[in-house]
TIPANU-956346 format. One line per field, with one value per residue (C-alpha): residue in three letters; residue number from 0; x, y, z. Coordinates in pm, 1 decimal, padded with zeros to 6 digits, m for minus. Layout:
# TIPANU-956346
type	(ala, ...)
seq	(NUM, ...)
x	(X, ...)
y	(Y, ...)
z	(Z, ...)
***
This chain:
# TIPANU-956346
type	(unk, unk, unk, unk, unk, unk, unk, unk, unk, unk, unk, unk, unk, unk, unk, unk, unk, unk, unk, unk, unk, unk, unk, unk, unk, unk, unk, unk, unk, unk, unk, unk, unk, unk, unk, unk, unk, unk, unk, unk, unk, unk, unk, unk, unk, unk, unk, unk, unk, unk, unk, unk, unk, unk, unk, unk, unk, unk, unk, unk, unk, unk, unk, unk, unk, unk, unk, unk, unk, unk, unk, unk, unk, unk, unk, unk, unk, unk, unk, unk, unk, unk, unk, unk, unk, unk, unk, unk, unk, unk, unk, unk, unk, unk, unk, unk, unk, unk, unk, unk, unk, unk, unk, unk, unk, unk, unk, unk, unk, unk, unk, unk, unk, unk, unk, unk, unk, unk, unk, unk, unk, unk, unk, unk, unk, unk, unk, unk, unk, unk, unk, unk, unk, unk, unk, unk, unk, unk, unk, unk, unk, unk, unk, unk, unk, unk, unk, unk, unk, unk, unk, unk, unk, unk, unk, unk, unk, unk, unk, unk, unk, unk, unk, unk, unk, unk, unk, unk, unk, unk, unk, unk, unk, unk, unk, unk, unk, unk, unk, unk, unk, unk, unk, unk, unk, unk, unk, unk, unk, unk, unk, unk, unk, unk, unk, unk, unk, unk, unk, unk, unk, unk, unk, unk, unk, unk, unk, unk, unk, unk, unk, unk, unk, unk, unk, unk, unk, unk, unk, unk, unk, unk, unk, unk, unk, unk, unk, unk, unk, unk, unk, unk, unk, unk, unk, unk, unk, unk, unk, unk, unk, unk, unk, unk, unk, unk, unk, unk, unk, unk, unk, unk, unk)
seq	(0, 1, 2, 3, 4, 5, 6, 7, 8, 9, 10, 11, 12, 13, 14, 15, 16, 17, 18, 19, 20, 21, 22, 23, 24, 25, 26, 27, 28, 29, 30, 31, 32, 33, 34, 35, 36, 37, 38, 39, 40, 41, 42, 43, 44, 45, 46, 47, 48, 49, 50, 51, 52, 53, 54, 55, 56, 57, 58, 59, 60, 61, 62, 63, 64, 65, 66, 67, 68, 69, 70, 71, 72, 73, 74, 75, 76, 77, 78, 79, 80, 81, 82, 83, 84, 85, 86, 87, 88, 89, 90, 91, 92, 93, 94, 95, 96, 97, 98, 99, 100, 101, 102, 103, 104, 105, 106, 107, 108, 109, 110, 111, 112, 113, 114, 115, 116, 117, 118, 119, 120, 121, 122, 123, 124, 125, 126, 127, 128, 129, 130, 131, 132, 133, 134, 135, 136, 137, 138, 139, 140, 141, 142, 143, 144, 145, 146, 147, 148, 149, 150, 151, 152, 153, 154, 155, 156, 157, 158, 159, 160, 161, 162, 163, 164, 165, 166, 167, 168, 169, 170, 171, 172, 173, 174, 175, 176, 177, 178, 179, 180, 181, 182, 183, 184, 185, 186, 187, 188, 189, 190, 191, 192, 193, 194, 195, 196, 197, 198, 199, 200, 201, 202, 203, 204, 205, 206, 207, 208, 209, 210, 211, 212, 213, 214, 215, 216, 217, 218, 219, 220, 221, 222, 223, 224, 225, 226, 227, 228, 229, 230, 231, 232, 233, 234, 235, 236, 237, 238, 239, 240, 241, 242, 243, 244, 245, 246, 247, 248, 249, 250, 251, 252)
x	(m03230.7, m03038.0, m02882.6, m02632.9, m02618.5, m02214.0, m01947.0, m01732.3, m01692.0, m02004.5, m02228.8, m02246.1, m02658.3, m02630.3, m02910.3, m03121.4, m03036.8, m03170.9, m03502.8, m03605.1, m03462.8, m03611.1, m03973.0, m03943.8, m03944.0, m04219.9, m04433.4, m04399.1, m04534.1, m04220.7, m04215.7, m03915.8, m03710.7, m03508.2, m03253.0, m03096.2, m02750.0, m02636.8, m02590.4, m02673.7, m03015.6, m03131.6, m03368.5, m03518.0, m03581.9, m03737.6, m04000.3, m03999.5, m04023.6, m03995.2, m03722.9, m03526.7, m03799.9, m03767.4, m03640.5, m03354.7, m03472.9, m03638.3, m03376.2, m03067.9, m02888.2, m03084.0, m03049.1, m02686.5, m02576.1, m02820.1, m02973.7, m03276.5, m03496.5, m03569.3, m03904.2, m03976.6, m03870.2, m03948.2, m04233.1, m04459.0, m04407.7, m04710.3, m04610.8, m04745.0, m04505.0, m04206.2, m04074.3, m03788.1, m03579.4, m03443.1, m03106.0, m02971.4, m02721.6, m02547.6, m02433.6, m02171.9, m01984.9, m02060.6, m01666.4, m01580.2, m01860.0, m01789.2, m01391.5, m01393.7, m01689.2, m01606.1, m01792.5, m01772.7, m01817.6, m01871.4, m02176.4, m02424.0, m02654.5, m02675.2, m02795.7, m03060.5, m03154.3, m03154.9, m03488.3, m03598.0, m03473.4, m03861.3, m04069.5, m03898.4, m03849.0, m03572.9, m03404.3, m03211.6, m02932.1, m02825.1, m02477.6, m02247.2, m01985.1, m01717.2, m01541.4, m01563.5, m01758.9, m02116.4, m02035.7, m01841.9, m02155.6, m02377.9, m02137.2, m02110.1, m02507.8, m02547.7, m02546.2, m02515.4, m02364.4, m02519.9, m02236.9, m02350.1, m02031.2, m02075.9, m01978.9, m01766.5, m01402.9, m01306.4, m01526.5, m01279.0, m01156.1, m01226.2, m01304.7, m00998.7, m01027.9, m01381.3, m01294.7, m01010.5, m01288.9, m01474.6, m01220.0, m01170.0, m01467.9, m01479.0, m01125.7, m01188.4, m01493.7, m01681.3, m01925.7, m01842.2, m02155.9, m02088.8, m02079.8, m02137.2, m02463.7, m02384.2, m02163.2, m02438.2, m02337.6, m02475.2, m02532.3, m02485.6, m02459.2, m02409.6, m02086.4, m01735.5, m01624.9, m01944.4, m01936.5, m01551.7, m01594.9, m01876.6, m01643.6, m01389.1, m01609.6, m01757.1, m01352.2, m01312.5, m01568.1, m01696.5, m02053.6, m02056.4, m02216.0, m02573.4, m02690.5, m02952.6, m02761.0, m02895.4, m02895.7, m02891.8, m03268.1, m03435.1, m03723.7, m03500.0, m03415.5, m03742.3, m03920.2, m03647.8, m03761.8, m04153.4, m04055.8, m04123.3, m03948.6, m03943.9, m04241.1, m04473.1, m04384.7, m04262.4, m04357.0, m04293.1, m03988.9, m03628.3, m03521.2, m03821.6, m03798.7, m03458.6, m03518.6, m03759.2, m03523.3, m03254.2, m03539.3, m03600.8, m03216.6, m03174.3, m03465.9, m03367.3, m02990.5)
y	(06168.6, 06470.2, 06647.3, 06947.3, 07178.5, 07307.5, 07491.4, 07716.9, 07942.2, 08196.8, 08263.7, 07963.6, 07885.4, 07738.2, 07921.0, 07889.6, 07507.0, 07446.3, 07632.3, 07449.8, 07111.2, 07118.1, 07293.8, 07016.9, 06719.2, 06888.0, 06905.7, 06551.3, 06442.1, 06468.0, 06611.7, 06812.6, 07051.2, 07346.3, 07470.6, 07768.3, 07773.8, 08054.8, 08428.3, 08574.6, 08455.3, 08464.1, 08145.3, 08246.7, 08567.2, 08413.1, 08235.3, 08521.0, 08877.9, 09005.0, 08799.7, 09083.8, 09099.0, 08733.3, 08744.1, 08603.2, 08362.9, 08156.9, 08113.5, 07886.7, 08095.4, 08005.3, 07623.0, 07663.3, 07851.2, 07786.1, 07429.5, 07589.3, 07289.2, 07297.3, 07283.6, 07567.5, 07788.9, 07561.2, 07749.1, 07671.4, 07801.1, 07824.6, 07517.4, 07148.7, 06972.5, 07238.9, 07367.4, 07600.8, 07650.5, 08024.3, 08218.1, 08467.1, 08743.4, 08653.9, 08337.2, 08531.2, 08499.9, 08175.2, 08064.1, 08352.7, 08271.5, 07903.5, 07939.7, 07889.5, 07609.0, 07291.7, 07032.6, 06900.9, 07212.7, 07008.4, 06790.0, 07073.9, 07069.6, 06693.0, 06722.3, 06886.6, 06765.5, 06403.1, 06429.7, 06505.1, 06195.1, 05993.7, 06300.7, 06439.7, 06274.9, 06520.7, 06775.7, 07011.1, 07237.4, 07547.8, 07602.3, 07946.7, 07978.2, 07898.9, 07593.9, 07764.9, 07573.5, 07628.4, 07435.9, 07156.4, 07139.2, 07055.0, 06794.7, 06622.3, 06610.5, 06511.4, 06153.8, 06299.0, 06618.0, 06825.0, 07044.3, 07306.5, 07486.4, 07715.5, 07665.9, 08018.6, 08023.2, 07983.8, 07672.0, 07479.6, 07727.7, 07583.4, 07219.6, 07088.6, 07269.7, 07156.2, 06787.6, 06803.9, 06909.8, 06649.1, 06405.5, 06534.6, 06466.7, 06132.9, 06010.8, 06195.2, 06031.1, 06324.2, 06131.7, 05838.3, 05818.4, 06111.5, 06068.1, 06300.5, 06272.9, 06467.3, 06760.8, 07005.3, 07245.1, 07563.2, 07902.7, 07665.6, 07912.4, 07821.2, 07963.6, 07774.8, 07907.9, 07750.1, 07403.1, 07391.7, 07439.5, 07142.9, 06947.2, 06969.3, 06887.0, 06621.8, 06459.1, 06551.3, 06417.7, 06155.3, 05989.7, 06207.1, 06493.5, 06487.2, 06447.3, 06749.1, 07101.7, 07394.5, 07726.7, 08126.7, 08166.6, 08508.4, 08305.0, 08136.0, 08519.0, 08703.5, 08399.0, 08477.8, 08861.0, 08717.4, 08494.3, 08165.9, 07881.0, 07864.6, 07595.2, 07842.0, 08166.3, 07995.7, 07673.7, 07619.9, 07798.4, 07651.4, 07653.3, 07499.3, 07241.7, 07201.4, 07174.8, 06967.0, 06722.8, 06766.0, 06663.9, 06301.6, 06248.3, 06320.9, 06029.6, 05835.2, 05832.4)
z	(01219.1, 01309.5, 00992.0, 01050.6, 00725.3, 00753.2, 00569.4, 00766.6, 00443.8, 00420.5, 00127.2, m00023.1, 00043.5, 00405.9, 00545.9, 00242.8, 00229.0, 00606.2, 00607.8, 00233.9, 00330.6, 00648.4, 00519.7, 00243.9, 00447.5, 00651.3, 00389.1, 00321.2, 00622.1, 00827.8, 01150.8, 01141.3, 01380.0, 01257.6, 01467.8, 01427.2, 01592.6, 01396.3, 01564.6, 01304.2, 01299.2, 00946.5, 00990.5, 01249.8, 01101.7, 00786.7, 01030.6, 01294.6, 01118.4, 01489.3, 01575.2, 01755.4, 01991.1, 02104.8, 02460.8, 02500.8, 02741.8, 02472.3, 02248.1, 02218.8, 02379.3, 02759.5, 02629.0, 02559.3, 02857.8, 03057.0, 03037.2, 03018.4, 02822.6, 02479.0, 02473.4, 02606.9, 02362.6, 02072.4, 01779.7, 01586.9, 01221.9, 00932.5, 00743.7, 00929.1, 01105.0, 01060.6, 01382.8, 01478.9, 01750.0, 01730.5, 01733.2, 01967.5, 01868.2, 02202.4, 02090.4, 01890.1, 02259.5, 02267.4, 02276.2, 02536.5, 02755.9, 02775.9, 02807.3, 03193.7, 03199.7, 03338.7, 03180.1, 02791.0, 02594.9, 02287.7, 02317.5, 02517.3, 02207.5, 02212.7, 02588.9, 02449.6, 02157.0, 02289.9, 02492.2, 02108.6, 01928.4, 01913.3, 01878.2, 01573.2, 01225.6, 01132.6, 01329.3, 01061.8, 01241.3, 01024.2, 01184.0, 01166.2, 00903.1, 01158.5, 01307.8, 01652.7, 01983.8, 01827.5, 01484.4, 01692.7, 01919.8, 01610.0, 01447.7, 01822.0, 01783.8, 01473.6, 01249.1, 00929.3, 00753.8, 00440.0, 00287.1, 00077.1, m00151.4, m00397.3, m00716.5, m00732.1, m00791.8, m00414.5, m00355.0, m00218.7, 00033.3, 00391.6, 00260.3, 00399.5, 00759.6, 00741.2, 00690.2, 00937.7, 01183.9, 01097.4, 01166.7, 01491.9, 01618.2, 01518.2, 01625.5, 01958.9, 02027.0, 02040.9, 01747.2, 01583.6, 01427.2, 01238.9, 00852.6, 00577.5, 00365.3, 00115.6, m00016.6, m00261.4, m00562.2, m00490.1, m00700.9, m01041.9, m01365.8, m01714.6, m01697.6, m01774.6, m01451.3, m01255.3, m01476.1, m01445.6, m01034.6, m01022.4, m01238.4, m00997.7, m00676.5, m00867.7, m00905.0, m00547.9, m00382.9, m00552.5, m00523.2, m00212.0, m00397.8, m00452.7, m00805.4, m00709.8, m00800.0, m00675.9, m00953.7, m00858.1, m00823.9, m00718.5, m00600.7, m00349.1, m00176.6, m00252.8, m00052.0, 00230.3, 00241.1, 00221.6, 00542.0, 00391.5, 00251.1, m00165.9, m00176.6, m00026.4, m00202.2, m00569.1, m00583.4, m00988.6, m00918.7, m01065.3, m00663.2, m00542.4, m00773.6, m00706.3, m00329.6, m00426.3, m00616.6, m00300.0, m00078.0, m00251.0, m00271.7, 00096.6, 00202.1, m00065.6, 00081.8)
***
């Protein structure tokens, strides 16, 4: 199953919710991909300390532009049966680079990712916090959408762009096999502001949001700058048991 983790608004855990979904399910006997389609690169650098030092030919950024195949630039990570496919600052261009190409811009990561579908129990995609060609490439390739929103003030800011997006692609035929998994509280406090926000999503969306809420957690960013997922570096941790929780309500759904 291919799972794209999306919200075109940044900050709101998308990063953190791809590497510990994806190093969850590996740990449970999964063998799981984790792509990292965003420029900025912060999963790959949580895997890769040296991650600016990755030529660029074995990134995304060759698969993308390139057709280079997947494979070959595909690592090996310290956690069983988790597996990464890094980021390239380049891809920032992606847009520009691809504005004169002739062929479907959209589904270039399903052409490669579909030589993938049998050897890979999950394939997790962390996307950029943008609706631009990269994020419409991983909602083309993917069945099912995790949408992390934080439960700040402005959570709802981009929802409706996102969903519109996410329309798109399935009344144009890009993916009509697309369907949302699950929309996931983020950065919970006890604070009225926080409950009144999850309140609010929970109206909203419905059963569509995953019972699993995720709290601030230092654990979650200290494992980040330790260049691990949470279950390594804190695994009694409120965010690894959270992840945990997320983890079970994802195979369970």
């Amino acid at each position: 199953m291919i799972i794209a983790v999306t919200n075109q608004k940044g900050g709101v855990g998308k990063s953190t919710t791809s590497i510990n979904l994806a190093a969850g399910l590996a740990l449970k006997g999964y063998k799981t991909l984790l792509v990292d389609l965003d420029p900025q690169g912060n999963t790959t650098r949580v895997f890769i300390p040296e991650s600016d030092e990755v030529p660029i030919e074995e990134t995304l950024y060759n698969v993308l532009l390139n057709f280079y195949p997947l494979s070959n630039i595909i690592k090996e990570t310290n956690t069983d049966n988790l597996f990464l496919a890094p980021s390239h600052i380049r891809l920032s261009g992606f847009d520009l680079e691809l504005s004169q190409a002739f062929d479907n811009r959209s589904d270039r990561l399903k052409g490669a990712l579909s030589p993938f579908d049998d050897q890979y129990d999950y394939i997790i995609i962390d996307t950029p916090p943008s609706l631009g060609l990269l994020t419409i490439n991983a909602l083309t390739a993917s069945e099912k959408l995790v949408i992390p929103v934080s439960t700040g003030f402005f959570a709802l800011t981009g929802l409706v762009q996102l969903q519109e997006a996410f329309q798109m692609v399935k009344q144009t035929k890009l993916n009509e096999r697309l369907d949302i998994l699950g929309v996931l509280c983020t950065f919970t406090e006890r604070t009225n502001v926080s409950r009144d926000v999850e309140g609010q999503l929970r109206e909203y969306f419905g059963e569509l949001i995953f019972q699993t809420t995720i709290p601030k957690n230092i654990s979650l960013e200290e494992a980040h700058s330790n260049h691990t997922h949470v279950f390594d570096y804190a695994p009694h941790s409120k965010g690894s048991q959270s992840y945990q929780a997320l983890v079970k309500e994802v195979l369970k759904r």
